[in-house]
Each structure stands twice: as C-alpha cells, then as structure tokens.
C-alpha positions as a printed Julia matrix, in Angstrom:
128×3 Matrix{Float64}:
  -5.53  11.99   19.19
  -4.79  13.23   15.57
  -7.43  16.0    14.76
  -9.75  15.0    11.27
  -8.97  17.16    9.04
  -8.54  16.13    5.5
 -10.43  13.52    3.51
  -9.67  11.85    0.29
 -13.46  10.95   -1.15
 -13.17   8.58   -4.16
 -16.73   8.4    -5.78
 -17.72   7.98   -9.49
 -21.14   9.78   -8.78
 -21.57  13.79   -9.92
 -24.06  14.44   -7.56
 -23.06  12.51   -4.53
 -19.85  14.46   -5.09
 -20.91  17.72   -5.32
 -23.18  17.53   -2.21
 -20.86  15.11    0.09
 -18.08  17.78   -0.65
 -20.25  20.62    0.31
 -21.31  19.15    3.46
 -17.65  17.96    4.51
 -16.19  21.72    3.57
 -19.08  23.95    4.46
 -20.54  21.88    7.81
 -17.74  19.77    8.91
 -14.66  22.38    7.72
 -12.87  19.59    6.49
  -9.98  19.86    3.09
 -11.87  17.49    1.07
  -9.86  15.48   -2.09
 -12.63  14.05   -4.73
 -11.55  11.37   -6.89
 -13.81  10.19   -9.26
 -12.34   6.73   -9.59
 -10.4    4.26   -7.58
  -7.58   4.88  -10.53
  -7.51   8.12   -9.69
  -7.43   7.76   -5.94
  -4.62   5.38   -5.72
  -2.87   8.37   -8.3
  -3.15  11.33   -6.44
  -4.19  10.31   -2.91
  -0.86   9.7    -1.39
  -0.01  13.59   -2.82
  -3.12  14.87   -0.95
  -2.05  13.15    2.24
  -5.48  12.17    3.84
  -6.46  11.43    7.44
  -9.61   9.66    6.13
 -10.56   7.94    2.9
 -14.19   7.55    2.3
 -14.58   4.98   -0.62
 -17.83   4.45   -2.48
 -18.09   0.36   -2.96
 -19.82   0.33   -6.2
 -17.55   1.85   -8.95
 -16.96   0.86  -12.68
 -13.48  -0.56  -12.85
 -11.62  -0.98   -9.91
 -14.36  -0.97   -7.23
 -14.09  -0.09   -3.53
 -12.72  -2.94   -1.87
 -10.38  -3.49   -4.98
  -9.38   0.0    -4.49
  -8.99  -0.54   -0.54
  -6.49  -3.33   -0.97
  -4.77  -1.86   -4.09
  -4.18   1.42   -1.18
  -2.85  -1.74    1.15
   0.0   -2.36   -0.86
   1.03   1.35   -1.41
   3.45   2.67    1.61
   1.96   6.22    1.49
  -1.5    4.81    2.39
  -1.4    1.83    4.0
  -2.33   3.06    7.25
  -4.91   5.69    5.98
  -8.25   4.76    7.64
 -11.06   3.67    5.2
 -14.87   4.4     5.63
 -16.99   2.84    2.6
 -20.01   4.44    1.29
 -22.95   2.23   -0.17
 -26.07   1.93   -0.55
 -25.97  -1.91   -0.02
 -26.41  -2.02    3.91
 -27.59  -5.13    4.94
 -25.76  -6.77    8.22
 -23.85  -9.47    6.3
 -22.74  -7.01    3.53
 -21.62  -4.44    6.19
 -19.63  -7.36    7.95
 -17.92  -8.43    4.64
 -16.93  -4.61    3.94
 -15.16  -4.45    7.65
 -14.03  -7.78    7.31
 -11.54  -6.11    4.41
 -10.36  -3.56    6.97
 -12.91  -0.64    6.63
 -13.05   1.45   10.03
 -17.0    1.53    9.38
 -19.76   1.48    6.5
 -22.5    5.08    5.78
 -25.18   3.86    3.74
 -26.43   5.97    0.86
 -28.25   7.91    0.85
 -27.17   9.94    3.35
 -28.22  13.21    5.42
 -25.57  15.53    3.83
 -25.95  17.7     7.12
 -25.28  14.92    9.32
 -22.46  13.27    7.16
 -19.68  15.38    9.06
 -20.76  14.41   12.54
 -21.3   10.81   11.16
 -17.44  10.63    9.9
 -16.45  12.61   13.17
 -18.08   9.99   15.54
 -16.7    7.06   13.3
 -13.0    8.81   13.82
 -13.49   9.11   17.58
 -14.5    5.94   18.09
 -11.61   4.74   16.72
  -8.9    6.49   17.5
 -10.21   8.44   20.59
C-alpha cells in the first residue's frame, strides 16, 4: 500500500485552514498543500503531487464537486483520491457527494486532533 503522505487541502476558509494544516503537519506529519480556491487547486495541485485531496464543498466560484470533476479531466490528477469537507452531512447529501467519486465525506466542524487519524482510516480503508 502507498504510505499517506502529502495532501493537497483546497479550502476558501482562513481559519479552517490554519487549524486543519496544523493538525495534518503537527499530529498527522503529513506535507500539507493549501489552496484557497478550487482555481487555485486545479493550478498548482498537479505541481505539488498529492496522495490525497481534501476539498471543502462549499466555495465561491468553482465549488467542490465542480472542482472534483474539473481535477477528472486533468491527467496529473485524475486518479488523486478526493475526501470532501462540509458541514452539510445529512445521509442523502453524503450519498450525492460519493456518488461524484469522493473516497468519503468529514463533516465540519471537525476535531482538529482527530482529523489525521480520520483521513488515515479513510486511506486504509480504501486502499489497504
């Protein structure tokens, strides 16, 4: 199995940035990529090289899913496995967002402590 190591975050949200990268670096010891757009994560992802994107759903202008299948199109990260972040977590929602080819949904808010585990568990469920 490919180790986890570096993850491409795309989210629009200071805050949610600032502690999700924390966690990921200083708990998890992941290379973390922060994008604060889906622009700018279709831009410089493919540079960055991730094992993991985790997409926030709700962003002004080109939102998660239309930023997940704008990264379907693009050879570099077609196959790059996609977890969306949201805080809209009800069953049917969650089914739509895997429906478009997400490996799994974390709803926000989330325990910044447990968010490395949470990604690690989603990674090794699917690929172990």
């Amino acid at each position: 199995m490919k180790p986890l190591a570096r993850i491409l975050m795309v989210e629009d949200e200071p805050d949610i940035q600032a502690i999700a990268r924390l966690a990921l670096e200083a708990v998890g010891g992941f290379t973390v990529s922060v994008c604060g757009s889906g622009a700018e994560a279709l831009a410089s992802g493919p540079a960055f090289r991730p094992d993991l994107v985790l997409l926030d759903v709700m962003m002004p202008g080109l939102d998660g899913p239309g930023t997940l299948h704008a990264m379907r199109q693009s050879p570099e990260m077609a196959e790059v496995p996609v977890v969306f972040m949201t805080a809209k977590v009800q069953p049917q929602e969650v089914a739509t967002l895997r429906s478009l080819g997400a490996l799994d949904v974390i709803a926000k808010p989330f325990d910044p402590l447990q968010l490395p585990s949470t990604i690690r568990d989603i990674w090794t469920a699917h690929h172990g």
